[in-house]
LONUVO-475050 format. One line per 3 residues: for each residue x, y, z of N, C-alpha, C. Coordinates in Angstrom, 2 decimals, always signed. Atoms other than C-alpha are relative to their C-alpha. Example, Ala and Ser with C-alpha at 12.3 -4.5 7.8 and 13.67 -1.06 7.14 Angstrom:
BEGIN
+0.89 -1.19 +0.00 +12.30 -4.50 +7.80 +0.90 +1.20 +0.00 | -0.82 -1.19 -0.06 +13.67 -1.06 +7.14 -0.77 +1.09 +0.73
This chain:
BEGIN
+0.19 -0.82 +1.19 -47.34 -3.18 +0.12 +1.33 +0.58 -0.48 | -1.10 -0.75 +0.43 -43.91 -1.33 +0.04 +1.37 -1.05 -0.54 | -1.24 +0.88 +0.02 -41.52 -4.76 -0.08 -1.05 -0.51 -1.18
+0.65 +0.48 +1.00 -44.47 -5.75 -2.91 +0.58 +0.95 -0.99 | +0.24 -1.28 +0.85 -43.82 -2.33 -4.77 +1.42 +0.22 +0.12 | -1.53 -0.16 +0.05 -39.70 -2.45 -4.06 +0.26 -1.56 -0.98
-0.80 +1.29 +0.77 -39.68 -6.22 -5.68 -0.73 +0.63 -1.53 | +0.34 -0.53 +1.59 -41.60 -5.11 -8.41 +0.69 +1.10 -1.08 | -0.84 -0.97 +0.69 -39.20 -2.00 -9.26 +1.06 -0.71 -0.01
-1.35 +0.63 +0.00 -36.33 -4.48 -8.44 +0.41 -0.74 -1.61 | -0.52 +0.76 +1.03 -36.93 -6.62 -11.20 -0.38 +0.91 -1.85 | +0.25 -0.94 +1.38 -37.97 -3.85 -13.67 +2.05 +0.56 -0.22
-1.60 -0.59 -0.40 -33.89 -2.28 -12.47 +0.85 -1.43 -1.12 | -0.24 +1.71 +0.46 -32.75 -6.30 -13.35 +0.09 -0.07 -1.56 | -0.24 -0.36 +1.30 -33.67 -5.49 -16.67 +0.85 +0.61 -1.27
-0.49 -0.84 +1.37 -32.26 -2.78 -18.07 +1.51 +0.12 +0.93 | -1.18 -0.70 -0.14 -29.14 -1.84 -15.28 +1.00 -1.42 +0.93 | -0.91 +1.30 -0.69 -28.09 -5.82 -14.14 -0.44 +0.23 +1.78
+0.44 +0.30 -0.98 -28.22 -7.55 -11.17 +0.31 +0.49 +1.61 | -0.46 -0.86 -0.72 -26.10 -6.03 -8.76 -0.39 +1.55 +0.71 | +0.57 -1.46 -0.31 -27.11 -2.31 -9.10 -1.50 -0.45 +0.49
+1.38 -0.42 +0.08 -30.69 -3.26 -9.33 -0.19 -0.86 +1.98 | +0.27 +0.45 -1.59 -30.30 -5.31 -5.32 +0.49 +1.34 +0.72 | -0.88 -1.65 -0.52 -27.94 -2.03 -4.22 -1.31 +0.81 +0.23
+0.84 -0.97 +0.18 -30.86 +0.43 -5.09 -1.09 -0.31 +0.44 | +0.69 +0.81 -0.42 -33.49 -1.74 -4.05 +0.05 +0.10 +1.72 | -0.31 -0.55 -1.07 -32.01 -1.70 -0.66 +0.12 +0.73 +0.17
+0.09 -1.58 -0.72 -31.34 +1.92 -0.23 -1.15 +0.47 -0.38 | +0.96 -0.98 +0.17 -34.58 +2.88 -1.60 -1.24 -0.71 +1.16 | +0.50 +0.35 -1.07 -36.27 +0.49 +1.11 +0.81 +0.85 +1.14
-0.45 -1.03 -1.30 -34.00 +1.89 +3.76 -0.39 +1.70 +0.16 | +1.30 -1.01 -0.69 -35.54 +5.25 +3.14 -1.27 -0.05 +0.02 | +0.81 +0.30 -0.08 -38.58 +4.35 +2.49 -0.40 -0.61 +1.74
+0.42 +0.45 -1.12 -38.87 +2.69 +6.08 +0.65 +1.38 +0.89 | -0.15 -0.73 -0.43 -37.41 +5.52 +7.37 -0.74 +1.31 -0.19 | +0.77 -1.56 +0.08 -39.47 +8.18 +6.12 -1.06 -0.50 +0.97
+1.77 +0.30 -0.44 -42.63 +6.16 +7.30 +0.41 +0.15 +1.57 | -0.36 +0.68 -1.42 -41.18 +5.73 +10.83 -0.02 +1.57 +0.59 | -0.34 -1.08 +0.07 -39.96 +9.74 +10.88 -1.46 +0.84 -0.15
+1.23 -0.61 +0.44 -43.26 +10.89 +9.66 -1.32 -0.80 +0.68 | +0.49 +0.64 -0.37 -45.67 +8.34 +10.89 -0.08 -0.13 +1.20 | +0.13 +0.15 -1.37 -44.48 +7.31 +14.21 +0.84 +0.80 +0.87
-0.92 -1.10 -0.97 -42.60 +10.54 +15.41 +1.07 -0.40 +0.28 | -1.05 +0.59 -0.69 -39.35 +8.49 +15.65 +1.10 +0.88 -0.41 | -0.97 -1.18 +0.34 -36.22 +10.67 +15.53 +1.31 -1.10 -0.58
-1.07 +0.16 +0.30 -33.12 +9.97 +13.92 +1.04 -0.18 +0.62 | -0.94 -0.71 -0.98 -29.94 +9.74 +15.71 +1.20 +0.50 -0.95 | -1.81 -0.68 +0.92 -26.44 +10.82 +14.15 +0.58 -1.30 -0.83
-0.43 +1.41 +0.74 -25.43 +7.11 +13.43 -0.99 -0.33 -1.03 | +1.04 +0.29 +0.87 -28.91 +6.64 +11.78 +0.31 +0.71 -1.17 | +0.08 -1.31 +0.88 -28.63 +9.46 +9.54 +0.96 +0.07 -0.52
-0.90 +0.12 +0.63 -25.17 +8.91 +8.51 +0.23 -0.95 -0.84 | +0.73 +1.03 +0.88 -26.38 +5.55 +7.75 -0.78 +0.14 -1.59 | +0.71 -0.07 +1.30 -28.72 +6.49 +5.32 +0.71 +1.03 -0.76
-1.02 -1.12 +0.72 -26.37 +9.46 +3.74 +0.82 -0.98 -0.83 | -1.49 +0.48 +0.40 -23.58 +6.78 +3.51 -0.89 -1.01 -1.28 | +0.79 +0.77 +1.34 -26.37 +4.51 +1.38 +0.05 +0.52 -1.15
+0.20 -0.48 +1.75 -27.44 +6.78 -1.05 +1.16 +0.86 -0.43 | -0.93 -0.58 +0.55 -24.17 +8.27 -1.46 +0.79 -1.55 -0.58 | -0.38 +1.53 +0.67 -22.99 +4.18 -2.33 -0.59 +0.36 -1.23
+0.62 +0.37 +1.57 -25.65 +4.03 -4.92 +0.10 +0.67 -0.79 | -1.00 -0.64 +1.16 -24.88 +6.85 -6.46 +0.94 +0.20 -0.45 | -1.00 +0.02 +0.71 -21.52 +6.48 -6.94 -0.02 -1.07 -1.16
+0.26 +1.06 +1.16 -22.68 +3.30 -8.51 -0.26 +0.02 -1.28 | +0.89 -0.19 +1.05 -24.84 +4.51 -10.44 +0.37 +0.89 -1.40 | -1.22 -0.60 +0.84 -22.26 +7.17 -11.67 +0.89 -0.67 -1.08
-1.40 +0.65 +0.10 -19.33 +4.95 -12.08 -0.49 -1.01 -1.48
């Protein structure tokens, strides 16, 4: 359901902000997305590398998205 509902926003992105940004965003919004469910869902904790991980993502895409 969620990699059905990330391709489907992918190619709406594809549209209007090109191909590049719209795979970028696509991927970081799956990477939290699997991380919330995992965090919330199956009690899994974070570690420091994880978590910097996903920081260092959506701080990518938004510079992107900035720039």
């Amino acid at each position: 359901m969620l990699y059905t509902l990330g391709n489907l926003s992918m190619i709406a992105l594809m549209r209007t902000s090109g191909f590049s940004l719209a795979i970028s965003l696509s991927s970081v919004a799956q990477l939290i997305a699997i991380n919330a469910i995992a965090v919330l869902v199956f009690d899994e904790r974070l570690g420091w590398h994880q978590a910097v991980g996903v920081v260092l993502g959506i701080a990518s895409v938004t510079l992107m998205v900035i720039g």
